[in-house]
N, C-alpha and C positions, 0 to 999 in steps of 0.2 A: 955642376950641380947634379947632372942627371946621373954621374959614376957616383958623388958623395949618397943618394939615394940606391940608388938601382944597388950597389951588391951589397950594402944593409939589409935590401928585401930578400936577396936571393937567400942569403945566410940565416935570416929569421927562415924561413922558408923550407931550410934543409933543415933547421935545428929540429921546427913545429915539424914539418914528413917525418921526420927522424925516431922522434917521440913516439909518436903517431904507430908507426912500423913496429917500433921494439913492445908497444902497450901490446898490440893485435900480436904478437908473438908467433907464435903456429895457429894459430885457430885460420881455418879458413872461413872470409869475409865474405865468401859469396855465402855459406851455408852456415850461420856462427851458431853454435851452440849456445850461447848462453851473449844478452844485450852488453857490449860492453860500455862501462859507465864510470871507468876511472882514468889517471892520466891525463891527457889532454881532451879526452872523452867528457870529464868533468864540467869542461868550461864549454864545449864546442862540440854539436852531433857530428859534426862532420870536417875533423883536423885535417885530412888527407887532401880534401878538397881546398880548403883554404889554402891550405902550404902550395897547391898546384897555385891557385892564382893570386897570390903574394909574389911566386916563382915567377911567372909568366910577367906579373907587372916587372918588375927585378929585370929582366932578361930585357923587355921593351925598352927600359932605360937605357940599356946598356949599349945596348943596342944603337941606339939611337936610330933609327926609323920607325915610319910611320904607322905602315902596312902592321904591329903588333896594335896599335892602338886602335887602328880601325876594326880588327879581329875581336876584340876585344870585347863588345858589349855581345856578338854572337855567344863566342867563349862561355861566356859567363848566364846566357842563356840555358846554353845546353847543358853547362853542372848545374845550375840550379834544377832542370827537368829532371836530370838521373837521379839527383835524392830527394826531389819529388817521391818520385817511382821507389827511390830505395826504403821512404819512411815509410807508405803503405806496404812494405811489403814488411818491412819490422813491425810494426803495427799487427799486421794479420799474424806473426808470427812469434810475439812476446805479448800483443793484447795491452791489458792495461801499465803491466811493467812500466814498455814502452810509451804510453800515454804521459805517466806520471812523470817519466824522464822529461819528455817533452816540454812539457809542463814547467819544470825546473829549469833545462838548460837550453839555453839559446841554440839556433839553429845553425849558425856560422860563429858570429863572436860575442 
């Protein structure tokens, strides 16, 4: 059960990164010019991140040990903190655009 799950998630997980990758094209993401808000961006502020921990669950299956599931709830602390930090900083930096986005599309799924 745990293989019939685990690389279903891994493969959603490259598909969703994948996506993710080819939308953000050249623009660099630390400094974007311009909010992006189509793609997988549509549905989810933050695809990159999800696809990391879809991946990671995926990998924990496969895995089969423990020690991924224990890491786990930390993991999932610390991306949530980074795009904490990362939405004020689009916020400060697209304003209300980024507001209205907000607004509209969920922040994971």
């Amino acid at each position: 059960l745990r293989h019939a799950v685990g690389w279903p998630l891994l493969g959603a997980a490259i598909l969703l990164g994948g996506w993710a990758v080819r939308t953000v094209g050249e623009i660099d993401i630390s400094n974007p010019p311009k909010l992006l808000t189509n793609g997988p961006y549509a549905h989810g502020r933050h695809p990159m991140y999800l696809a990391w921990v879809i991946g990671y669950l995926g990998i924990a299956l496969v895995v089969n040990s423990v020690w991924p599931f224990v890491l786990f709830p930390a993991g999932l602390l610390a991306t949530h903190l980074v795009v904490q930090r990362e939405e004020r900083d689009l916020e400060k930096r697209f304003g209300e655009e980024f507001t209205a986005y907000a607004a509209r599309v969920r922040r994971y799924l």
